[in-house]
N, C-alpha and C positions, 0 to 999 in steps of 0.2 A: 529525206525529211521524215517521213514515215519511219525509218529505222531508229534516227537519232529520239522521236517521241518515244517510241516502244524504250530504249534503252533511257530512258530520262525515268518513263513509268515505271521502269523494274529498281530504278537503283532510288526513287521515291520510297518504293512500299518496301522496298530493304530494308531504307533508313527509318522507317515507321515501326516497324515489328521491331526491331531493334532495341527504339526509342521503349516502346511500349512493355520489353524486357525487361529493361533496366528498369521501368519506375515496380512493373510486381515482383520483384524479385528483394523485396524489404531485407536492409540488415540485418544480420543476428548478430546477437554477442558469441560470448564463450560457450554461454548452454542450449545454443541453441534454438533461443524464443526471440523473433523478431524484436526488435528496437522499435519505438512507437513515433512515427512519423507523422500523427494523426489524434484527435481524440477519440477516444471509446467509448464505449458504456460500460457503466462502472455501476454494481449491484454489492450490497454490503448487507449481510446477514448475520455479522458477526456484533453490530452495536448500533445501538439510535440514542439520541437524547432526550427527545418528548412522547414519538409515539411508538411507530412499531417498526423492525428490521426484516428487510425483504423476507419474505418464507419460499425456503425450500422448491415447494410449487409451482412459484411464480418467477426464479430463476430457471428452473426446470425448462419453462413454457415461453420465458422472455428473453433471458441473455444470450445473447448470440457476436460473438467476436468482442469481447468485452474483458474484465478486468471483474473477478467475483470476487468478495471477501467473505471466508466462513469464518467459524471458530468449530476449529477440529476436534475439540473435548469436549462439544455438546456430546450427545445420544444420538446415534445414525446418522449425523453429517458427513461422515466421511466416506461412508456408501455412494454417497451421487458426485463423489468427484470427476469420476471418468465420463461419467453420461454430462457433465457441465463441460466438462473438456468438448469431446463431441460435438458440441454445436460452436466450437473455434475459442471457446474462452482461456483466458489463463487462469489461474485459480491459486489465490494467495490464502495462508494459514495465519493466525490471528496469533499471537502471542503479548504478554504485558509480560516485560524484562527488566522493566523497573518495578514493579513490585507480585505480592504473593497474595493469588487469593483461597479466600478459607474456603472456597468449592469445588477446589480441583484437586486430582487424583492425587498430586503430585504436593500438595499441602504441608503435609507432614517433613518431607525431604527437604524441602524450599525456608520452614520454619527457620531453623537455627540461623540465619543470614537476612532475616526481616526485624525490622524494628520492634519496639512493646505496642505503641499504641495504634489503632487503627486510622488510616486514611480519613478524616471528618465527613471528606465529602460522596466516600464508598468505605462506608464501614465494615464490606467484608475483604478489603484491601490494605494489606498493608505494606509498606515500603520496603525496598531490599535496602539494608544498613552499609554490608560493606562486599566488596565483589573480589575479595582475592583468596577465597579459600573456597569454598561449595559449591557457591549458587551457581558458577559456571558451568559445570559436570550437571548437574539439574536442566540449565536452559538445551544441554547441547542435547541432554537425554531426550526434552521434547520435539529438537530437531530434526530426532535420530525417527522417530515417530512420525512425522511429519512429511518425509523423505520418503519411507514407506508407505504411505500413503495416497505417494505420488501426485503432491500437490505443486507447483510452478516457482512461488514465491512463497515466503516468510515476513508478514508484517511487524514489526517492533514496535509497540504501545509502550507508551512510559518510559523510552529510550533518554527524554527532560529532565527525569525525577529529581537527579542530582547536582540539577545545576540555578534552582531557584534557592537562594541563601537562609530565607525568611523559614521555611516547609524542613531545610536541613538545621537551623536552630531547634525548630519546634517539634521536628520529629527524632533531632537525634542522630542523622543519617552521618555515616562516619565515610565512607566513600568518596573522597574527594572528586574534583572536578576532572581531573588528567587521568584517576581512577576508570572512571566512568565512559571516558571515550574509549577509552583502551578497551576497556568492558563489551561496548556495544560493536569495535570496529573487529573484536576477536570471533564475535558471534556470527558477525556476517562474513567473515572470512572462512567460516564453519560452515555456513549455509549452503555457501557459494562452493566449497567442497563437495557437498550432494548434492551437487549440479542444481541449486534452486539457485531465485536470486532474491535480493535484499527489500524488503520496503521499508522508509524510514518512517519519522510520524512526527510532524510536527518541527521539523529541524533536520539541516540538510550540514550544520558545520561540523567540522572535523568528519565527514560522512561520504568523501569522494565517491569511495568503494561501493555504497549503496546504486541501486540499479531504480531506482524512482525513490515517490517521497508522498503521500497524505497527510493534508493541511486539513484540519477542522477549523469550520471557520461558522459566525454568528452575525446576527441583523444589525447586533450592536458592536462587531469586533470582526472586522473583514480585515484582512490581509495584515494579520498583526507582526506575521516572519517576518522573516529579512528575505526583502523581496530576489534582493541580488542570487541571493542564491538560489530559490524556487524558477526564476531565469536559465539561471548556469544549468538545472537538470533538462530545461525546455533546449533549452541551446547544444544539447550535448543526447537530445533525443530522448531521453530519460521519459518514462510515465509518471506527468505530475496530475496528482489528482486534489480537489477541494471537496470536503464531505463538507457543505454548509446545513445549519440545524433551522427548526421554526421560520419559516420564510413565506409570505402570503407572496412574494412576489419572483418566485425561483427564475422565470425566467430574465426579467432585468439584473437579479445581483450576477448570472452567469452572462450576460453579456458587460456587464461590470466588469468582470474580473478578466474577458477577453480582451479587453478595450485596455487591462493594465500589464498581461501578457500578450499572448498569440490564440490564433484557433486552435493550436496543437493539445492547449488546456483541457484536464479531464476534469467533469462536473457531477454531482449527485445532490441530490435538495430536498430535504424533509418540507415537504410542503403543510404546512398550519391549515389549507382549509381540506386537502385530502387527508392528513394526519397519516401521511405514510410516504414513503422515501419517492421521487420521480427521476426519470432516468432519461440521458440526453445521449445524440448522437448514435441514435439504435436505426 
């Protein structure tokens, strides 16, 4: 009887170490970076809408196993990549692919494939016109930069541009709609070439290929996507994230929004009475 226990107790804790293999032992994809199984903390230094964007310091000292988002073309950003690595983060590069801004190095090269008039609502922005001659050699140069850099992912800002009817009247944008995905799906196949992976923004169709997706969302305008699809990247593991803006109440809209997906949901929340971004799941 005594034997049969002992042998019952060794082939339990077998099946326990086991068990307990298989759960840390997270998928990766192609490049290598675990598949997200979970939500993370998610830090954004690369944009806010009312107040102020994580600094530098405060990723430094806080992000840990998380999701950072820089912008690579500030001044000395790209020095703390490795050290944001190091404390388990991924670390994704900020790019606007739908259009050209007048502050960046790369201005002048990106001009000839932008519109006349500027963006109304970022007047140092203006629109990419039409995407089959330059501007692609342009976005892949900053790629190629990016890659050396040795940053994780590539987020795709303004990946939309071309496909609101009213903004292509008014600005001109000659880029058709088929255009455009072609556009954005060549980019990430490029990314995904230097072993990064893809972040989309705002919009997940025609987008299989992308490896997650960041939805901006607001007090007056929650879950405005097509929900089916920000599902489809939860369902398929994918890192989906909501950067919500001015929020007195961060913590109800992100139980909101878990209540319309899963916990697997990644959350970030400009808070109106700290007036600076707060961070979930740390």
């Amino acid at each position: 009887m005594k034997y049969f226990l002992s042998i019952t107790l060794l082939l339990s804790i077998l099946s326990f170490s086991s068990e307990e293999n298989t759960r840390s032992a997270d998928p990766v994809d192609d490049t290598g970076i675990p598949l997200v199984s979970s939500a993370i903390p998610i830090y954004n230094q690369a944009y806010q809408e009312n107040f102020e964007a994580d600094k530098i310091s405060v990723i430094l000292n806080n992000a840990k196993n998380g999701y950072v988002l820089l912008d690579p073309f500030q001044e000395a950003v790209t020095d703390h990549v490795a050290a944001i690595q190091a404390n388990g983060n991924q670390v994704g590069a900020y790019i606007s692919i739908g259009t050209g801004e007048t502050y960046r190095d790369d201005y002048e090269q990106i001009k000839p494939y932008l519109v006349a008039a500027p963006w109304g609502e970022w007047p140092d922005e203006f629109f990419v016109k039409e995407t089959t001659t330059g501007v692609l050699e342009v976005m892949k140069a900053r790629i190629d930069k990016i890659a050396a850099w040795g940053f994780d992912w590539v987020e795709f800002d303004n990946m939309d541009w071309a496909f609101d009817d009213e903004a292509r009247t008014t600005y001109k944008i000659t880029a058709s709609k088929s255009e455009a995905i072609v556009y954005y799906q060549e980019l990430c196949a490029y990314v995904h070439s230097k072993g990064m992976k893809c972040m989309a923004k705002n919009r997940v169709e025609d987008a299989a290929d992308f490896d997650g997706v960041l939805y901006e969302s607001y007090t007056d305008e929650k879950n405005w996507w097509d929900q089916s699809g920000a599902q489809s990247f939860l369902n398929a593991g994918k890192l989906v994230i909501i950067n919500h803006y001015n929020e007195k109440s961060c913590g109800e809209v992100y139980s909101e929004y878990k209540g319309i997906y899963n916990d697997n949901l990644s959350f970030i929340c400009e808070d109106a009475t700290l007036k600076k971004y707060v961070h979930y799941n740390e």
